[in-house]
ZAKOL-699826 format. One line per field, with one value per atom (N, C-alpha, C): residue number from 1; residue in three letters; x, y, z. Coordinates in pm, 1 decimal, m for minus. Atoms other than C-alpha are relative to their C-alpha. Layout:
<pts>
i	(NUM,...)
aa	(ALA,...)
u	(X,...)
v	(Y,...)
w	(Z,...)
</pts>
This chain:
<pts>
i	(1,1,1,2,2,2,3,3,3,4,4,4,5,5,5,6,6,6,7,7,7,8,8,8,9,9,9,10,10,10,11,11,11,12,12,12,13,13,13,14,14,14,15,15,15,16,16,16,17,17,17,18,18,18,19,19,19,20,20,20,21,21,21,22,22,22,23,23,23,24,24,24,25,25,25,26,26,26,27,27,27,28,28,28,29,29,29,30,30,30,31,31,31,32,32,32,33,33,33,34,34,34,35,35,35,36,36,36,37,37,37,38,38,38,39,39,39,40,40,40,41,41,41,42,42,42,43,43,43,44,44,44,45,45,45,46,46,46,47,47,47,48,48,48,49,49,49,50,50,50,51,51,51,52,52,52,53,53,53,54,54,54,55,55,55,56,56,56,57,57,57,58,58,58,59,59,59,60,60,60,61,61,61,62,62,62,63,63,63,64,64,64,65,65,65,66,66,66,67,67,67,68,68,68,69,69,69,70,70,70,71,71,71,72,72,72,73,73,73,74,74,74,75,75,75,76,76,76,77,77,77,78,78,78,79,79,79,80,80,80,81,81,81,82,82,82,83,83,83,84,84,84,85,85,85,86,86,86,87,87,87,88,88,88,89,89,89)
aa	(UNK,UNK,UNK,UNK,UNK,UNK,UNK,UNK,UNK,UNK,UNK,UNK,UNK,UNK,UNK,UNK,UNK,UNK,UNK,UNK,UNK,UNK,UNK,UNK,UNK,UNK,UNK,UNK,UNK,UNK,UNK,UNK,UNK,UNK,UNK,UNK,UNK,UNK,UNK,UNK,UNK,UNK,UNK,UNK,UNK,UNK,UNK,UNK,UNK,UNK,UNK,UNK,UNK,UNK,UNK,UNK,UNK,UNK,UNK,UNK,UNK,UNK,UNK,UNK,UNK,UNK,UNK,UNK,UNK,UNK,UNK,UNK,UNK,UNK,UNK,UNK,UNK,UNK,UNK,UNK,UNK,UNK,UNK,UNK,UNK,UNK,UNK,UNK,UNK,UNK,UNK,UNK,UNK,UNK,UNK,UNK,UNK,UNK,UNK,UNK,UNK,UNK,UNK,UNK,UNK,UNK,UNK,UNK,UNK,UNK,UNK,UNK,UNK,UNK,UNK,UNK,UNK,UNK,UNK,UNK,UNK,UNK,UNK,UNK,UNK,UNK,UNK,UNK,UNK,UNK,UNK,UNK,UNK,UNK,UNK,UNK,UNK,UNK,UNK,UNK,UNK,UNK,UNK,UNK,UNK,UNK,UNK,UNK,UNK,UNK,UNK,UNK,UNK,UNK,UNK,UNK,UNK,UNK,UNK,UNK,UNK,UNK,UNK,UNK,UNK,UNK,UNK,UNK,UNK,UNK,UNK,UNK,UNK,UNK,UNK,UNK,UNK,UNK,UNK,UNK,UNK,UNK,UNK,UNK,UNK,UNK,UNK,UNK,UNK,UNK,UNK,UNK,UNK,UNK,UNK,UNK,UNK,UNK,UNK,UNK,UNK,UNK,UNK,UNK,UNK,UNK,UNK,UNK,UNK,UNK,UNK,UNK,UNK,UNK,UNK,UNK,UNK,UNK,UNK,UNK,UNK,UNK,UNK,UNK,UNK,UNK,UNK,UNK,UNK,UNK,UNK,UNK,UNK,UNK,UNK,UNK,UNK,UNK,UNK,UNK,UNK,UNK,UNK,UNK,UNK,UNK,UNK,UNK,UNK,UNK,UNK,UNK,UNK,UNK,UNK,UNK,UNK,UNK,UNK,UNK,UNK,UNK,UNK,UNK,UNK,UNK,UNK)
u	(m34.9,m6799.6,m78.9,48.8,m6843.8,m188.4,82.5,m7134.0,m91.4,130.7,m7368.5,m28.7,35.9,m7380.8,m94.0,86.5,m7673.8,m0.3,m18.7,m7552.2,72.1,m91.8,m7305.4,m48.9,133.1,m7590.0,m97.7,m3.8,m7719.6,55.8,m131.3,m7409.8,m18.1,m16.3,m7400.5,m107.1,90.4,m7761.4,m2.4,11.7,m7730.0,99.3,m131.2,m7383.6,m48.0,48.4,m7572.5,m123.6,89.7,m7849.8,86.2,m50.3,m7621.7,54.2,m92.0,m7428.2,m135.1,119.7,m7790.0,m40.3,3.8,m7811.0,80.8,m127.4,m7500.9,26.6,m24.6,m7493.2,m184.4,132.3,m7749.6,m33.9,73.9,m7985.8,m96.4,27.9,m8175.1,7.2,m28.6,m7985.9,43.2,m56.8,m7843.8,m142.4,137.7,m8217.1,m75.1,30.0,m8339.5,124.3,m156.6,m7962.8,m47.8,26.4,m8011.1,m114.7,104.2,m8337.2,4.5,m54.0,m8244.0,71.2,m92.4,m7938.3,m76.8,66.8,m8145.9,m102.2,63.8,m8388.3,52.3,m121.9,m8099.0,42.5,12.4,m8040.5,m69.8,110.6,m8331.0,m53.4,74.3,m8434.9,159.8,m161.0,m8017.5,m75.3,2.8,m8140.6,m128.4,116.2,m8480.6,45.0,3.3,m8323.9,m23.6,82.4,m8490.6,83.4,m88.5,m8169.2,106.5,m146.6,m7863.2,113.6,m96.6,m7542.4,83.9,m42.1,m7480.6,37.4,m13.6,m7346.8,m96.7,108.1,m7517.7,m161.8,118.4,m7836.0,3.6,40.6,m7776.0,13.5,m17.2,m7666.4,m101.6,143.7,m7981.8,m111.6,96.3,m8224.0,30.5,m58.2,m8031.4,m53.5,35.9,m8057.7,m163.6,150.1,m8425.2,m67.2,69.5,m8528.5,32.2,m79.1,m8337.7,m75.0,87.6,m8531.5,m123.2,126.8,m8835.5,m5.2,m30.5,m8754.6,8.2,m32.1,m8682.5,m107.9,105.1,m9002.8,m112.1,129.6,m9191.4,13.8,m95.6,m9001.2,m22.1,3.3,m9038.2,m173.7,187.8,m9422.3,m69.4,53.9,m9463.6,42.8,m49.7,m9220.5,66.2,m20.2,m9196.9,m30.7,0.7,m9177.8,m117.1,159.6,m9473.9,30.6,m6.1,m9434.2,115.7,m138.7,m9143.3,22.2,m69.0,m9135.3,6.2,61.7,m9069.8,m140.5,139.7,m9330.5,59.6,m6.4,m9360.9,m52.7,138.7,m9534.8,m18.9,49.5,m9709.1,m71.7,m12.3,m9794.5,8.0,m97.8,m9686.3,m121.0,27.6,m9789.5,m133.8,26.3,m9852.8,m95.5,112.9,m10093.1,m137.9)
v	(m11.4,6657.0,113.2,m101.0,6910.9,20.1,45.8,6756.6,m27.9,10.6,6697.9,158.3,m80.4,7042.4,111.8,m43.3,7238.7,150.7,m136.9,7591.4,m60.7,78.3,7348.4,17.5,43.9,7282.4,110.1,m83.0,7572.0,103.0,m37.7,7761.7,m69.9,97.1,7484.2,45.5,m58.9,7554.7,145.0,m156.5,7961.3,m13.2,m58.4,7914.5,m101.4,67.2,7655.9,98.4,m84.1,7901.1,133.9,m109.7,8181.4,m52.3,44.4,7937.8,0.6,46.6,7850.7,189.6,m136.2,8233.9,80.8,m36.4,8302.9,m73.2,125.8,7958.7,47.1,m11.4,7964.8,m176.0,102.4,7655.6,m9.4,m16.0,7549.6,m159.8,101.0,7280.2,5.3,m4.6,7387.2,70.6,m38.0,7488.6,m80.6,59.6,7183.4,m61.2,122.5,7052.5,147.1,m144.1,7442.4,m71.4,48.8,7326.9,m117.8,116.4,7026.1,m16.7,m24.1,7140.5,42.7,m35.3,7378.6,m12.2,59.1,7158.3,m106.9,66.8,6915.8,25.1,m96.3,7183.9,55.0,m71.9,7284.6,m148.3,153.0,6898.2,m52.7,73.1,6827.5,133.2,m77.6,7195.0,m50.7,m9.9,7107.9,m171.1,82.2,6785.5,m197.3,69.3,6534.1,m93.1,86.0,6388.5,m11.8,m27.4,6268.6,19.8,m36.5,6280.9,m112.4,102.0,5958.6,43.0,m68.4,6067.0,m70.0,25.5,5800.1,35.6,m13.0,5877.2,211.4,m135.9,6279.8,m6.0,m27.9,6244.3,m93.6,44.7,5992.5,116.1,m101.1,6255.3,111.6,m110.7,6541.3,m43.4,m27.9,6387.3,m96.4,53.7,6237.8,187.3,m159.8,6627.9,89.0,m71.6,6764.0,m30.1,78.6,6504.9,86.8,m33.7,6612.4,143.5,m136.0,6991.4,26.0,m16.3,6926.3,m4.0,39.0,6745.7,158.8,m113.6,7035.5,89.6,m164.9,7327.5,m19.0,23.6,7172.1,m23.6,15.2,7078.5,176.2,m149.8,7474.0,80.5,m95.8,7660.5,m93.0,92.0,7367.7,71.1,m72.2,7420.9,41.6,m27.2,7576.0,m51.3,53.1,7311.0,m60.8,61.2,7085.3,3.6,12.2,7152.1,177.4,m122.1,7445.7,70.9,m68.1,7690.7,m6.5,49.5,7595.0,98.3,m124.1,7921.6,m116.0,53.9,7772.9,75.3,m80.5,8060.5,186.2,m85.7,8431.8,138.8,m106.9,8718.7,111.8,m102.5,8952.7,m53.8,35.3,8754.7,18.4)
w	(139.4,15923.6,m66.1,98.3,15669.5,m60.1,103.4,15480.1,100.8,m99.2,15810.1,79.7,m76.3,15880.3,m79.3,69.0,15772.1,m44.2,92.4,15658.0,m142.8,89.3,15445.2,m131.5,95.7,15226.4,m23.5,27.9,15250.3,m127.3,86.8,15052.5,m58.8,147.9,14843.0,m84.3,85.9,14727.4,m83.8,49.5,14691.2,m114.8,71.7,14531.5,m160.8,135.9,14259.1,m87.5,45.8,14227.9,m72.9,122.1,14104.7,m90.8,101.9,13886.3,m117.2,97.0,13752.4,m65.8,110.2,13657.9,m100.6,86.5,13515.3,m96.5,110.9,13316.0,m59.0,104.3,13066.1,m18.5,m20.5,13081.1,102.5,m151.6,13369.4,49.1,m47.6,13461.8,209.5,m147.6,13839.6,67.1,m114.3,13967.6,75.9,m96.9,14104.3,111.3,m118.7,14225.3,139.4,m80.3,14402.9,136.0,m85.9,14552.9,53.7,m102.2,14665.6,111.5,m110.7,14832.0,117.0,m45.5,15002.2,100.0,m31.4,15111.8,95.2,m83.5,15287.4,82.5,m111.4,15459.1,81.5,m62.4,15570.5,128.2,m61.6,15703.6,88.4,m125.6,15877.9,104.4,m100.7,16054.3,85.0,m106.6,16180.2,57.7,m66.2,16297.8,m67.8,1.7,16046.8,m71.7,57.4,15868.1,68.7,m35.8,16000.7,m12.5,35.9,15961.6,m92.8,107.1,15725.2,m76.7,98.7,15418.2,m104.0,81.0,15230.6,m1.8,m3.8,15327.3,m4.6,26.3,15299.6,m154.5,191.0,14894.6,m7.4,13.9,14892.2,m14.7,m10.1,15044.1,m135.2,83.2,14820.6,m151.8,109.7,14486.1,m16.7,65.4,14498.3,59.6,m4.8,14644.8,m117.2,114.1,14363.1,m136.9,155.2,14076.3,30.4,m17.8,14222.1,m21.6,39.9,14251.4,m149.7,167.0,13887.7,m57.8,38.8,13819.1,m38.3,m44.8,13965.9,m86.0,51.7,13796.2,m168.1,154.9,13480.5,m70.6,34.5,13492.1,m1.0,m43.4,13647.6,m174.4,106.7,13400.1,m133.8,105.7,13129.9,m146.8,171.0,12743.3,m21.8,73.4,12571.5,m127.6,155.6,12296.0,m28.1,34.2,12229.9,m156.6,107.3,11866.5,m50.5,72.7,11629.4,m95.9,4.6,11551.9,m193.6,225.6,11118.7,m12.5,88.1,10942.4,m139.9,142.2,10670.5,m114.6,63.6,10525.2,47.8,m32.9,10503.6,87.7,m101.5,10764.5,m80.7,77.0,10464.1,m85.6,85.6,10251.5,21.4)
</pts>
């Protein structure tokens, strides 16, 4: 099957990573890294070919990829920057 083969996943990742540059957000960068990563673990052998257990592995590598990406390149500040008073005074 399609989905146990590890270039599969591969492609899937690259082709989420350009969506994640062309789309504005950064919502498709950990699904990217996840894929990626699915792929990388069906090639060296370390997942099989279940499906449940490859979309298991996929989206907890993907949360985490997220986790990471967001602690690394996370907001500087979840609110707006208030002036409280003026530049020129």
């Amino acid at each position: 099957m399609l989905w146990a083969a590890w270039w599969a996943w591969v492609v899937a990742g690259l082709a989420l990573a350009v969506a994640e540059v062309i789309l504005p957000g950064y919502v498709f960068a950990g699904f990217a890294v996840g894929a990626i990563l699915t792929g990388g673990l069906i090639a060296l052998g370390l997942l099989g070919g279940n499906l449940a257990v490859l979309i298991l592995a996929f989206a907890v590598m993907s949360i985490l990829a997220w986790l990471g990406m967001r602690r690394v390149f996370g907001l500087r500040g979840s609110t707006v920057k208030i002036w409280d008073r003026d530049i020129n005074d």
